[in-house]
C-alpha positions in Angstrom: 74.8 107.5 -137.6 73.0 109.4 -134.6 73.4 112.8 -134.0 74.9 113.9 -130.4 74.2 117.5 -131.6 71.5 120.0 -131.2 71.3 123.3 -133.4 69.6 126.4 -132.0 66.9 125.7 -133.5 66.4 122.3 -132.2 68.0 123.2 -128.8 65.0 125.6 -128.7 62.6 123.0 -130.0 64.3 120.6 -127.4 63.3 123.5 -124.6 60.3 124.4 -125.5 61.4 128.0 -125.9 61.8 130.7 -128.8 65.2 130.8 -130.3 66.0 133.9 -129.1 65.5 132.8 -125.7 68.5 130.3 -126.3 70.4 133.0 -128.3 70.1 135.3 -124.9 71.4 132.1 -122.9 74.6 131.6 -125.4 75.4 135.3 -124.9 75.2 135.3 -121.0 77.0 131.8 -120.7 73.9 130.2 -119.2 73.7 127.0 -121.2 76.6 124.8 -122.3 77.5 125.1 -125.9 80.5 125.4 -128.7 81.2 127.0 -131.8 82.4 126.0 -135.3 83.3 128.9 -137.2 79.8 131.4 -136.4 77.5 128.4 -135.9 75.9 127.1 -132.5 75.9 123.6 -131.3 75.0 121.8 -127.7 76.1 118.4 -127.1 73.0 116.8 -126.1 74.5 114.6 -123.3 75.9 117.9 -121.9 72.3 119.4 -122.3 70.6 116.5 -120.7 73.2 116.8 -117.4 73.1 120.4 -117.0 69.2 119.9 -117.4 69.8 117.8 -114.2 72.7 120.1 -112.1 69.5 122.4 -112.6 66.4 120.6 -111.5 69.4 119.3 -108.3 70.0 122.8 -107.6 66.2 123.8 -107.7 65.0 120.9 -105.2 68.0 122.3 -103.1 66.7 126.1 -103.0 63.3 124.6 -102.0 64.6 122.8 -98.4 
């Protein structure tokens, strides 16, 4: 079975970023994620399109 999930960890991994970086994301509601119980998780589809909606919405500030 594949996993659709990402931990912090990996979602930093995934980034390229420290995990603190993505901490600092959860906490200001920058970056797409749930909760079970105290725990972090990103749905990696939901990563990948809002990965998208922001390289969209960079190429649009650049017109």
């Amino acid at each position: 079975m594949t996993r659709n999930t990402l931990t912090v960890q990996e979602g930093a991994e995934y980034f390229g970023v420290h995990h603190d970086t993505i901490y600092t994301m959860v906490r200001e509601k920058q970056i797409p994620h749930f909760r079970v119980r105290s725990r972090i998780f990103f749905n990696k589809y939901n990563i990948d399109a809002w990965i998208e909606a922001q390289e969209q919405a960079n190429m649009k500030e650049a017109l």
